[in-house]
C-alpha positions as CSV (number, residue, x, y, z in Angstrom):
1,X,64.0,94.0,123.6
2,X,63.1,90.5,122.2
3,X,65.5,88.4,120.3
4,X,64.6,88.8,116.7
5,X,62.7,85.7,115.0
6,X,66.0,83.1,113.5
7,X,66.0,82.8,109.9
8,X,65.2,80.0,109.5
9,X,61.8,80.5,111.3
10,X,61.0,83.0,109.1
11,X,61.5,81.3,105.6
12,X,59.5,78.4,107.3
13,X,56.7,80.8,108.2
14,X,56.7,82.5,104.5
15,X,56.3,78.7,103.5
16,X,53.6,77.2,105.5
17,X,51.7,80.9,104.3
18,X,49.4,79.2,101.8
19,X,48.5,82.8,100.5
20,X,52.3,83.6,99.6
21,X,53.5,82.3,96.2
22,X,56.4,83.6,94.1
23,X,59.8,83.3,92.3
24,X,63.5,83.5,92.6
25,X,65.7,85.1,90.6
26,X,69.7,85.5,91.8
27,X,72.3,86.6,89.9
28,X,76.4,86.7,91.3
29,X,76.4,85.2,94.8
30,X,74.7,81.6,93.5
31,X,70.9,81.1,94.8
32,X,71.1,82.2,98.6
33,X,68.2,83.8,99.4
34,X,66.0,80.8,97.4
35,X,68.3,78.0,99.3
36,X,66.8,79.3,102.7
37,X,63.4,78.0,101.4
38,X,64.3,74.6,100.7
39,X,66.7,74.0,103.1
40,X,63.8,74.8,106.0
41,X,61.2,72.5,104.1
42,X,57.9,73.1,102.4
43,X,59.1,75.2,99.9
44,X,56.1,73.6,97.4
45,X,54.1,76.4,99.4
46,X,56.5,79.4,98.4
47,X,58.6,78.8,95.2
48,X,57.1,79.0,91.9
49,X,60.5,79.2,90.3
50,X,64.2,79.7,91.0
51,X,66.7,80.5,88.5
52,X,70.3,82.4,88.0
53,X,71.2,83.4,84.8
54,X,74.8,83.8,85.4
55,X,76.5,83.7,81.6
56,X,76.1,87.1,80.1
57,X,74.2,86.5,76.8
58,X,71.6,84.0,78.9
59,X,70.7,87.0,81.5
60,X,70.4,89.5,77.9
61,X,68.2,87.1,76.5
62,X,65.7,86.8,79.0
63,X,66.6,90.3,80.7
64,X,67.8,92.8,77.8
65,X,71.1,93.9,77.4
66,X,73.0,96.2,80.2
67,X,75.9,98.4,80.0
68,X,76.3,97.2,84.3
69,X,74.7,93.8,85.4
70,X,75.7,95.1,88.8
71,X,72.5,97.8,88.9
72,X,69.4,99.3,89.7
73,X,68.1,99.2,86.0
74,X,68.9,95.6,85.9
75,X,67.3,94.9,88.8
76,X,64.4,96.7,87.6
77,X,64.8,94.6,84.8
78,X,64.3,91.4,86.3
79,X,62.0,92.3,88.4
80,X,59.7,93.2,85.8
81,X,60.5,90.3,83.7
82,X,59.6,87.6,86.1
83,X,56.2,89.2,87.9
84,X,54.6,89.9,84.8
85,X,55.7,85.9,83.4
86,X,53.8,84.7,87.2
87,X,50.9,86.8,86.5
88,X,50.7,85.3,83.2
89,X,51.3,81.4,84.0
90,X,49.7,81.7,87.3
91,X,47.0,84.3,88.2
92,X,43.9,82.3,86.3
93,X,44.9,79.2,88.2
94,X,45.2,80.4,91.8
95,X,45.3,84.3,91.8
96,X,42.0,84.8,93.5
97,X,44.1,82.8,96.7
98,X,47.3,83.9,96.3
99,X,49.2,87.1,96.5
100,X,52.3,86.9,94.3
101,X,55.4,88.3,95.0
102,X,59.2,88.2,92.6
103,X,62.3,88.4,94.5
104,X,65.6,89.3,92.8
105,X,69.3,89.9,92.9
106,X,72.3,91.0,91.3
107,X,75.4,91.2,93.4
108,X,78.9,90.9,92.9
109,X,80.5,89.6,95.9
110,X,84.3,88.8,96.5
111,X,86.4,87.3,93.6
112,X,89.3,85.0,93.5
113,X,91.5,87.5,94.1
114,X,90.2,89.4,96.5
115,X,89.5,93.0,95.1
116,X,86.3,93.0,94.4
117,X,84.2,96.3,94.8
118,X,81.4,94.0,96.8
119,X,77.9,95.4,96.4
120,X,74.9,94.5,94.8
121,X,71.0,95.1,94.1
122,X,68.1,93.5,96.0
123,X,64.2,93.7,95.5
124,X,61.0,92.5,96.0
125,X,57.8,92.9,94.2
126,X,54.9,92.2,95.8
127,X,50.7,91.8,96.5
128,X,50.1,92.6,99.7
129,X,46.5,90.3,99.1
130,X,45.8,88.9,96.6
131,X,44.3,90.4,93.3
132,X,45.9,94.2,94.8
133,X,48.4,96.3,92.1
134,X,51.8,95.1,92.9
135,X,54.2,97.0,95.6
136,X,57.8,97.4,95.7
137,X,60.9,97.6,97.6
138,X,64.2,97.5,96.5
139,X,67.6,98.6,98.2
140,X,70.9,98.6,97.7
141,X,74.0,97.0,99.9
142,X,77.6,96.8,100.8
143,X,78.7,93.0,102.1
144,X,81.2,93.9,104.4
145,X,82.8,90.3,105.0
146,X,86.2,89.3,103.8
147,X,85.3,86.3,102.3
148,X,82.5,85.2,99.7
149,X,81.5,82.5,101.5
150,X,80.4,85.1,104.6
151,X,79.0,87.4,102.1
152,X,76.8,85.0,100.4
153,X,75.4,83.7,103.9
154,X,74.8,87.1,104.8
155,X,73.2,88.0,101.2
156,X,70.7,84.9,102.3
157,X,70.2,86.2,105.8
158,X,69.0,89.6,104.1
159,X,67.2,88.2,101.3
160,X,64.6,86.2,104.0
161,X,64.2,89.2,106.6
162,X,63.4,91.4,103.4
163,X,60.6,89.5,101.6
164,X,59.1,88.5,105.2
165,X,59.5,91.9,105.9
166,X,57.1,93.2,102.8
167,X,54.8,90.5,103.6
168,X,54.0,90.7,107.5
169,X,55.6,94.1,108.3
170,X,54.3,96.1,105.1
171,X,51.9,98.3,107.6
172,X,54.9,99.5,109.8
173,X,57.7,100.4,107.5
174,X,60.3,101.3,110.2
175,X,59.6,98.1,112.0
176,X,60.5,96.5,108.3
177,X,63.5,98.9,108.2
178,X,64.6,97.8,111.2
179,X,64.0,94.0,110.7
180,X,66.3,93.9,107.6
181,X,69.4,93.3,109.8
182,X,68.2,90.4,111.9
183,X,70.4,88.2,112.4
184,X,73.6,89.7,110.5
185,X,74.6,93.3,112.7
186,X,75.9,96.0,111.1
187,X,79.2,94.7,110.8
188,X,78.6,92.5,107.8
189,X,76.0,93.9,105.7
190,X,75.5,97.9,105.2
191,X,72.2,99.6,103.3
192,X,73.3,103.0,101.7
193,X,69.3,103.3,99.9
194,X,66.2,102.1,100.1
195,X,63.0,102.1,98.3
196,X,58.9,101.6,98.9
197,X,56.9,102.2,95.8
198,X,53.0,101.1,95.6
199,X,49.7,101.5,97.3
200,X,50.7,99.9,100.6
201,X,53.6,102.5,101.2
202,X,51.3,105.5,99.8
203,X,52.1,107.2,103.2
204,X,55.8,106.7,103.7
205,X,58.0,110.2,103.6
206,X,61.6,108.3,102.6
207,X,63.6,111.1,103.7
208,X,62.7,110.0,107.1
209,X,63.1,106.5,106.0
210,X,66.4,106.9,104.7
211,X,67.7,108.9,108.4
212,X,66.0,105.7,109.9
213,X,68.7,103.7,107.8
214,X,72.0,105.8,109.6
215,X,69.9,105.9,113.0
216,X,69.3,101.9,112.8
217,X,72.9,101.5,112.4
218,X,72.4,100.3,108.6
219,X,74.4,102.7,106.9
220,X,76.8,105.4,108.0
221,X,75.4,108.1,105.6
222,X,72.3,109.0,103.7
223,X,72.1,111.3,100.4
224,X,69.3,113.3,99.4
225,X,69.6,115.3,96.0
226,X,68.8,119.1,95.7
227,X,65.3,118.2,94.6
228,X,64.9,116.1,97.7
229,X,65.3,112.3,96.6
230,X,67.0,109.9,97.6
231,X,70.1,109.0,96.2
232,X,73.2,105.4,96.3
233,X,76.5,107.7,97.0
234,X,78.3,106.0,94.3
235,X,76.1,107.1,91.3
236,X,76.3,110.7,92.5
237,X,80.1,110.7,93.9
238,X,81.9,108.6,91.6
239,X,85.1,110.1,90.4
240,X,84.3,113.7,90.9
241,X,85.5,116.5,93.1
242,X,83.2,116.8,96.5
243,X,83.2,120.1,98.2
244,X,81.2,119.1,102.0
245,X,80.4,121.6,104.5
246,X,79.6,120.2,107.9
247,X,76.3,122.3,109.9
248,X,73.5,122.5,111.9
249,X,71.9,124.6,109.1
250,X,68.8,125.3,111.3
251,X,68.3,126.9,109.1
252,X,70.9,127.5,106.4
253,X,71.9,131.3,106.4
254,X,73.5,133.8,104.3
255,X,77.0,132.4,106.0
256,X,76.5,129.0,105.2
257,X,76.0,129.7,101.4
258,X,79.1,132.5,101.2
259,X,81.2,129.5,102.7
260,X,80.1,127.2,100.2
261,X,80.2,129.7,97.2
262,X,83.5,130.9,98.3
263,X,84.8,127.4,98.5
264,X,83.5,126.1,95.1
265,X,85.6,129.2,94.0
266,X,88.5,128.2,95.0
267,X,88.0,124.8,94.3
268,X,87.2,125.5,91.1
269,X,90.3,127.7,90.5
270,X,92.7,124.4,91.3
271,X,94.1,123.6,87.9
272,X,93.6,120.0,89.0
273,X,89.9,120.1,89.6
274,X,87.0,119.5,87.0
275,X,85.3,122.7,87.9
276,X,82.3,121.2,85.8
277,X,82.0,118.2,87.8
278,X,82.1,119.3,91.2
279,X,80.0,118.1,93.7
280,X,78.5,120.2,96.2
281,X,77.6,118.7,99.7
282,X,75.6,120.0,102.7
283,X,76.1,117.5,106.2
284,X,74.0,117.1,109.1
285,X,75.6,114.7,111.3
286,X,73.2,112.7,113.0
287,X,74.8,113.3,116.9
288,X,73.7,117.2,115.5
289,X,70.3,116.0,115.1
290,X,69.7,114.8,118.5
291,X,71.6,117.8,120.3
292,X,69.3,120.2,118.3
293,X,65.8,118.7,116.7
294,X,63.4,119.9,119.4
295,X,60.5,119.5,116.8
296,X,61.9,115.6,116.3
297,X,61.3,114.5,112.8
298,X,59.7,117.8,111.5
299,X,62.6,119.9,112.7
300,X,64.8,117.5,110.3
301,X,62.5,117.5,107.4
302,X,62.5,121.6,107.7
303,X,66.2,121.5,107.8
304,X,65.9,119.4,104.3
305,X,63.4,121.6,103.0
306,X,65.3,124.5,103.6
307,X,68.4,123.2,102.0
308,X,67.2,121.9,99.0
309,X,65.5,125.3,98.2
310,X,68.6,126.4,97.9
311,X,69.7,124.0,95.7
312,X,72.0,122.1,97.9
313,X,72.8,118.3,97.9
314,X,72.6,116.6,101.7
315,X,74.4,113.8,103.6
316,X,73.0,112.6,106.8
317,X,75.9,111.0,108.8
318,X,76.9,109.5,111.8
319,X,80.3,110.1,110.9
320,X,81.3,112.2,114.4
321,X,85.1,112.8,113.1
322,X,86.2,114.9,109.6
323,X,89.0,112.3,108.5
324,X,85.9,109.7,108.8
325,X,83.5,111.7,106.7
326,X,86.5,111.9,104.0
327,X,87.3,108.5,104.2
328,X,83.5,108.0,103.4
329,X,83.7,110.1,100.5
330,X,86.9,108.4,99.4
331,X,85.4,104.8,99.1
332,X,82.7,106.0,96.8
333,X,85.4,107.2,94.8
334,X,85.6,110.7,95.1
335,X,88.9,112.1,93.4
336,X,89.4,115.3,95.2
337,X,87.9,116.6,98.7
338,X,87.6,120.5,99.9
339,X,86.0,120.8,103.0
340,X,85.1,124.5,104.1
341,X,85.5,125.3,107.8
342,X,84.9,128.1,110.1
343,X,87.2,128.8,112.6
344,X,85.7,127.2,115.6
345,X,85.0,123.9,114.0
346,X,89.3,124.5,112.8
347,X,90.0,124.5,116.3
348,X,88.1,121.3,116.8
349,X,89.4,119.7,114.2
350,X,93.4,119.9,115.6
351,X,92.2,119.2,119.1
352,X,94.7,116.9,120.4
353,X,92.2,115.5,123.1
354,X,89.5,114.7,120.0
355,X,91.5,111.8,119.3
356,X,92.8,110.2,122.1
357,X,91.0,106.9,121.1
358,X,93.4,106.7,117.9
359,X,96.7,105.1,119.0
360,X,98.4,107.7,116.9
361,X,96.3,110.7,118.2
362,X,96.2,113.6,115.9
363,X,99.1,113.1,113.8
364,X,97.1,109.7,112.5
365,X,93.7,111.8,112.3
366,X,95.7,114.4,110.2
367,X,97.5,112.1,107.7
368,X,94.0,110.4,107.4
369,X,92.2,113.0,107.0
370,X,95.0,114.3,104.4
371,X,95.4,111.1,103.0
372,X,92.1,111.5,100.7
373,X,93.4,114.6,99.2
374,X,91.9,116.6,101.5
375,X,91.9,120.8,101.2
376,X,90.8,122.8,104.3
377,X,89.1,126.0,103.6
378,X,89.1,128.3,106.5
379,X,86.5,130.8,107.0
380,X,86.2,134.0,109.4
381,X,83.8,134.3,112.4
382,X,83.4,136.7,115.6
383,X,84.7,135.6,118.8
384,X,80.8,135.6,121.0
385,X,83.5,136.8,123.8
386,X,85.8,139.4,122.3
387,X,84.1,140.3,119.5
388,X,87.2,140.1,117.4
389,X,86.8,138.7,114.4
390,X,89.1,135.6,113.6
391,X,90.8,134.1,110.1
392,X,93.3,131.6,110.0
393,X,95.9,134.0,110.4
394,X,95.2,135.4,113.8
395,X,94.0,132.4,115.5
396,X,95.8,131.6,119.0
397,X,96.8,127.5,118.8
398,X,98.5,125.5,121.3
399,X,102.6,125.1,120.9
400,X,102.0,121.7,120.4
401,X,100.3,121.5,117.2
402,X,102.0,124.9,115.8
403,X,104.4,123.2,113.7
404,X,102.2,121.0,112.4
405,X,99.3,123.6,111.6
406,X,102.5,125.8,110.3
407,X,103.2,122.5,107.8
408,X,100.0,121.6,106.5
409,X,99.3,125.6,105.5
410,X,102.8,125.6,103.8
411,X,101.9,122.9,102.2
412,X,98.7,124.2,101.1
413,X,96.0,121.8,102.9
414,X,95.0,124.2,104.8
415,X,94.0,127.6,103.2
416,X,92.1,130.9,104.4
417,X,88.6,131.9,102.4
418,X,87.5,135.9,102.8
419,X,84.2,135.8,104.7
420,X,81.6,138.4,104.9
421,X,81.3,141.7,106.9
422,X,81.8,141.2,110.9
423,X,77.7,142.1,110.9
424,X,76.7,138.9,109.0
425,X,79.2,136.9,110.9
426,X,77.5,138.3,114.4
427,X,74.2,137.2,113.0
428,X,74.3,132.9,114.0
429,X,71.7,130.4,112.5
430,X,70.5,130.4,116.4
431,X,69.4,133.9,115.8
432,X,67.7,133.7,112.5
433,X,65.7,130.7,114.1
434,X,64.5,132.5,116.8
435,X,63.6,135.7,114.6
436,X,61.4,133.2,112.6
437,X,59.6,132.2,115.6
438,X,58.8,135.4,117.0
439,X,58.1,137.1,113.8
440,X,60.8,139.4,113.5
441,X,61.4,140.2,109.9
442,X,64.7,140.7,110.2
443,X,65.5,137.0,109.6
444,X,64.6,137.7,105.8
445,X,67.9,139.3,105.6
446,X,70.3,136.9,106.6
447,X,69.0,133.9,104.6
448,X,68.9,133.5,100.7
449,X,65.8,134.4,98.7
450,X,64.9,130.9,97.8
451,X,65.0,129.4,101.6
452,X,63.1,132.4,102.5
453,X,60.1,131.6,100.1
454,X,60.6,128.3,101.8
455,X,60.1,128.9,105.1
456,X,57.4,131.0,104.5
457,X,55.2,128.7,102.3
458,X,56.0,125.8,104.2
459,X,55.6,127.7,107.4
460,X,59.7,125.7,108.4
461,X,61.2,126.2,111.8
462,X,58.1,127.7,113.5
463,X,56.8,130.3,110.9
464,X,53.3,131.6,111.9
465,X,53.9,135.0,109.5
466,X,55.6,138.2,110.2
């Protein structure tokens, strides 16, 4: 693979373009992203106009007001603000030459003292020729340096590779995708959501785009709402309880939505928890994905297809461990954490030999994992061997976890769910998705009514009719 073009050749490049021509507008990590255009010479060519409104009543006067200057709606905000004042100072002077493009930013990276919840809002609105409707991408990041003089460098880094991006990569959105991290590596900068709007991403499916985001190594975890949209973690997890059931859900069966119903109940009966505000979770991790997609990206668009029928929230991770998925959850802010389990994925999850790479080997993975507030819902399945069917009190563990399992059920962390009759449990989502592909009709009756009328008029997992 080639080295990626530096950063400085490509804010030289954008300049020298005499068919590029645009403004700045950066708002709580000073004027990075502009700087990079001056600093590399010939900015006459690019920059119409930088600014930073940084006092409060300065950015409502030109912007609005805002209940969070940290956000997508004031991004929005200043996006539209400063396009439509270039299109009306500059488009009868040199729009039939130039394609015009406004670049903004609001980002609050690290303070003073050091405890600053470092995110922030980027976008770019843009002609890809000139005299076209405008296009738009915006995203939203994590700065993952220590310092703020790291995290502005990197904000700069990011802000160049994403308006060269829109301007010489707009064709190939995956190859833009990619491109946003030249330079930087996923160790300082993380994208939890992107964006394309306009007539030069009519075709892109962003479900895909936003599982190109975990697979590029951008972000650890993508969210899709039950109506299929994209959505930042934060606004959806903030504060609330988060029920997350881990699956291949190919496709989701009768099972799967007992677990999670059964779950919410007793979530919901917790004294403690908001019953009203509880968030329910479906994940696919991506290591699942590869094992299992045979139909590539289709097989993971059915999967999201299917889930969403049924009204279910999804998280694409690449999260391979459970205390890492709840640490996830925990940094957006999520109060309290159930996570349903069958009894296989139980036994996995106090396998001493899962966690040799942690210095303190399960015992750390456990106080991790219950660190967050974690509950452990166990639910029954058959034994493919035996045939027995198997709850959390019958299950056969090693002597050297005993008296730890025998703790954490004491203590209530880990707690047994009733499950359905041994001939649903029998019945695997391997089964249903082969019934669906040979037209047996007897996979109608092991998966809800809603995902049914799915897979059938969106002919998911194979479907030719039965």
């Amino acid at each position: 693979m080639s080295e990626p073009m530096t950063t400085r050749a490509k804010a030289l490049e954008l300049n020298l373009d005499p068919g590029i021509y645009g403004s700045f507008a950066e708002i709580g990590a000073g004027q990075e992203v502009g700087r990079w255009f001056f600093r590399v010479g010939g900015a006459a060519g690019t920059i119409a106009k930088t600014m930073s409104a940084y006092d409060k009543k300065v950015s409502d006067a030109i912007y609005g007001t805002a209940e969070r200057y940290v956000s997508s709606g004031r991004l929005t905000a200043m996006l539209d603000h400063e396009y439509d004042l270039l299109l009306e100072r500059l488009d009868p002077e040199r729009g039939q030459e130039s394609a015009f493009f406004a670049f903004a930013d609001t980002v609050m990276a690290q303070n003073y003292h050091g405890d600053a919840d470092c995110h922030g809002w980027m976008g770019i609105r843009f002609q890809d020729h000139p005299q076209s409707e405008a296009n738009q991408i915006i995203l939203h990041t994590r700065m993952l340096d220590r310092d703020a003089f790291m995290q502005q460098e990197a904000l700069g880094i990011l802000g160049v590779n994403l308006i060269y991006g829109a301007f010489k990569h707009n064709e190939r959105p995956e190859i833009l995708l990619g491109s946003l991290l030249d330079n930087l590596g996923r160790k300082r900068i993380e994208i939890d959501m992107i964006e394309f709007k306009g007539a030069a991403f009519a075709g892109v499916d962003h479900r895909l785009l936003s599982l190109r985001l975990v697979e590029y190594g951008l972000s650890r975890a993508a969210m899709f709402s039950a109506k299929g949209e994209v959505l930042r973690p934060s606004e959806i997890l903030y504060k609330r309880p988060v029920i997350l059931q881990r699956g291949r859900f190919r496709p989701p069966n009768r099972v799967h939505a007992d677990i999670q119903q059964k779950a919410f109940e007793r979530f919901a009966s917790d004294p403690y928890v908001d019953q009203h505000r509880i968030v329910s979770l479906l994940e696919i991790s991506v290591d699942e994905l590869r094992r299992t997609a045979e139909g590539g990206e289709q097989d993971f668009l059915d999967r999201l297809d299917a889930l969403t029928a049924s009204n279910q929230s999804v998280i694409v991770s690449d999260y391979p461990d459970y205390y890492l998925v709840a640490e996830y959850l925990a940094r957006y802010a999520a109060t309290q954490i159930a996570l349903p389990v069958g009894v296989g994925n139980l036994l996995e999850l106090i396998n001493e030999d899962q966690y040799a790479h942690l210095p303190g080997g399960l015992l750390e993975a456990t106080g991790r994992l219950m660190g967050q507030g974690v509950r452990v819902y166990v639910y029954p399945v058959i034994d493919s061997t035996t045939g027995e069917r198997l709850e959390l009190g019958n299950i056969e563990l090693p002597d050297s976890v005993q008296q730890l399992f025998g703790y954490l059920v004491d203590r209530g962390y880990v707690q047994s769910l009733q499950g359905l009759p041994d001939a649903s449990l029998r019945v695997t989502s391997d089964d249903v998705h082969a019934w669906i592909q040979s037209g047996d009709a007897r996979w109608e009756e092991h998966v809800e009514p809603g995902v049914a009328e799915a897979i059938r008029k969106g002919k998911l997992f194979g479907y030719a009719g039965s």
